[in-house]
Steps between C-alpha positions, in 0.01 A plus 500: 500500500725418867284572725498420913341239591299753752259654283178316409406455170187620524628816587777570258239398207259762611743771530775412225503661195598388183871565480575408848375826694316535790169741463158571666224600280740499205706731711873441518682536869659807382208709367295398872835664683390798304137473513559504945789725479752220599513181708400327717156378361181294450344476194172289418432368158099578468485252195597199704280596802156481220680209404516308833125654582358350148701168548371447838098623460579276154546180724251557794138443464286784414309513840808609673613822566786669507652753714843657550589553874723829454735490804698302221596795255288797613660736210233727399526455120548119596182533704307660215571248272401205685143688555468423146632197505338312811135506641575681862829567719544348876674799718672498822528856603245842484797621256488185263111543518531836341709425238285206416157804493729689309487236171120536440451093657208504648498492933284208489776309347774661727605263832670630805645200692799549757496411907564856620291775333440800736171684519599743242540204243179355599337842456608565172422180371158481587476868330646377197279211513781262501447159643720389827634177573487510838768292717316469851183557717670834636534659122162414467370693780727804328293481239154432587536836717724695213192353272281657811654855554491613129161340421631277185468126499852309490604268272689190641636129414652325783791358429568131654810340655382167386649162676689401188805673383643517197815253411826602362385882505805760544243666734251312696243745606187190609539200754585575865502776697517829240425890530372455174100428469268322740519184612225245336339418817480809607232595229232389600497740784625754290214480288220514743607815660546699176259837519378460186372819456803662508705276268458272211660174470586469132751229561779222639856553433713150532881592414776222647795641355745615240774456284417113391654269199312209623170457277382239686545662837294755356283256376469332818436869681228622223341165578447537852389884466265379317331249756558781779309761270185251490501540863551805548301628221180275639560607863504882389172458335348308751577781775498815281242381306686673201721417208842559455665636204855350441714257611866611498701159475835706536772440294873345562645462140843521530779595209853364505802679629756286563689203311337163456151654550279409272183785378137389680251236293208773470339265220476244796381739757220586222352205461498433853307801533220441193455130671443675835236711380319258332515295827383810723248637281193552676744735704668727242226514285411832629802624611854661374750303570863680484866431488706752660877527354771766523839359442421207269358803251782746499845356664647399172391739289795729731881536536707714693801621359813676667868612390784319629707826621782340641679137478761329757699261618424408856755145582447352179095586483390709170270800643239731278401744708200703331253768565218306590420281784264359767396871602299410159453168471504358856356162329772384242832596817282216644366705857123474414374156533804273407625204756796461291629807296464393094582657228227679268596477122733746413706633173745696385273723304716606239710197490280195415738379235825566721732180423683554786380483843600491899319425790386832678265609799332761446467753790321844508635819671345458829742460824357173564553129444157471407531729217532178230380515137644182448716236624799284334313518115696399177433794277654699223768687594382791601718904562357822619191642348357146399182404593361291763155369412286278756216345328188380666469890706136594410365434840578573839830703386500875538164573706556175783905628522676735739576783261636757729724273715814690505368809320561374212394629147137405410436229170307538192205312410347498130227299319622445114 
């Protein structure tokens, strides 16, 4: 099999079948078209995301866990089958929130974290009986006097900016100034104005950041949550009086995109973890102690496939212009988070044993630069009405992109 050097293994093996053909669910690209009435599209293989939940609650130690944070993939029939899947969902919107009561999870296992929720979301959420992470002293007044004005007792865990960030993370979201969380020092103050008959403290939320490959940055980060959370955990009782429920170490497991990346050490990140509980013991003996992960669970069990409709010759440059593009998925043209644009794996769907091949970029139909699937890739020769297929797509693809930028027709999503 010739094939370019920019897809990862690991995804062609989990989406190859065995005479050379690309499928999802044992679905070839050609029955899917049909399935969604044409192109472009995401499909989601539900097979490898029970696979990547099993391998992972596999490795970790049975005290922990885990939760999907659905801003990743907030499908609905994706949704519904991580409910069954995972032991609660993290939510970052009074939308997500419902979706998430809509699966049967219980609300005391349903988080609500994000910097900017309006009245309205605190409302609902404390009439759900959903616990808030709340990002700053202001939030918490919302909700003491939300709590207050329709006589039910709010359930919060305040969510801390700790001092320590986390290395190597795509996203750092801890260390420094951040409008995520509360500072560390600030709790203690925090703590000893909380009107405790309006709300109930069930928790501390310690999150540093996302999108990580480095195990022993991770490492290093769960550590030092872990001292924090003795502090934190003893002050809170001390003023309160009251236990907490959970500790929410966050997450950060990252998956590889682009060449030369190598898939995260979880078995590392595991043991770390069972030696840090035995070490802090006395403190989550009597306490849950979760691991909050979106993208790690569901990004490569996705792809997003388009139809070259067009090829060119622009000055001695091979275009495929298709008819897909950032407008839905904003992530792989390299606008949503990348310094440097890279390229995300990418196929010629139907054309994985092409012999001969040319380099191409790949552009979608957009009247923008921007618009890039991908950029000067050695792949199978490709004409019109091949596929494009970009691996690595089941997070942060059609829900965090711009789909009506330039009116354009709306994509497909399926779960196989």
């Amino acid at each position: 099999m010739n094939l370019s050097t920019t897809i990862l293994t690991t995804s062609l093996k989990d989406y190859c079948s065995s005479n050379g053909e690309i499928v999802v669910g044992n679905h070839p690209l050609t029955h899917i078209e049909k399935l969604v009435s044409g192109t472009p599209f995401y499909a989601y293989d539900r097979q490898l995301i029970i696979n990547r939940v099993k391998q992972l609650t596999d490795a970790l130690p049975a005290k922990i866990s885990l939760h999907y944070a659905i801003k990743a993939n907030p499908l609905p029939s994706l949704v519904q089958l991580m409910a069954t899947q995972v032991s609660g969902f993290d939510v970052a919107s009074k939308k997500e929130m419902l979706l998430a009561m809509q699966t049967g999870m219980p609300t005391d296992k349903i988080s609500f974290a994000g910097p900017g929720k309006t009245v309205e979301d605190i409302e609902t959420a404390i009439i759900a009986g959903v616990t808030l992470h709340v990002e700053s002293a202001g939030e918490i007044a919302k909700v003491e006097l939300a709590a207050k004005q329709l006589s039910v007792k709010a359930n919060i865990a305040i969510r801390i900016n700790p001092k320590f960030e986390l290395k190597s993370s795509g996203m750092k979201m801890s260390g420094g100034a951040k409008p995520f969380g509360i500072d560390e020092e600030q709790v203690p103050d925090i703590l000893q104005k909380l009107n405790l008959e309006q709300i109930n403290l069930r928790g501390f939320h310690i999150y540093s950041g996302s999108q990580n490959l480095n195990a022993d940055a991770i490492i290093s980060a769960q550590q030092q949550t872990f001292m924090l959370a003795e502090e934190l955990v003893a002050l809170s009782r001390k003023i309160t009086k009251r236990k907490i429920d959970y500790l929410n170490i966050g997450g950060g497991f990252g998956i590889p995109y682009f060449a030369k990346e190598m898939s995260l050490d979880v078995k590392a990140i595991a043991n770390s973890l069972q030696i840090l509980l035995k070490k802090h013991k006395a403190l989550v003996d009597d306490l849950e102690v979760i691991i909050e992960l979106g993208r790690y669970l569901v990004a490569e069990a996705g792809i997003y496939v388009s139809k070259v409709i067009d090829k060119k010759i622009s000055r001695g440059t091979n275009y495929l212009v298709c008819d897909g593009g950032l407008h839905h998925h904003l992530a792989n043209s390299g606008n949503f988070g990348q310094v440097i644009r890279k390229n995300y794996p990418v196929a010629i769907g139907n054309k994985l044993n092409g012999e001969v091949q040319e380099l191409v970029n790949i552009v979608g139909p957009l009247c923008t630069p921007l618009d890039i699937l991908a950029d000067k890739v050695l792949l199978p020769k490709a004409t019109i009405g091949d596929y494009v297929v970009i691996f690595q797509s089941g997070a942060y693809g059609s829900s965090a992109s711009p789909k009506d930028f330039l009116s354009q027709p709306q994509v497909s999503e399926l779960l196989l």
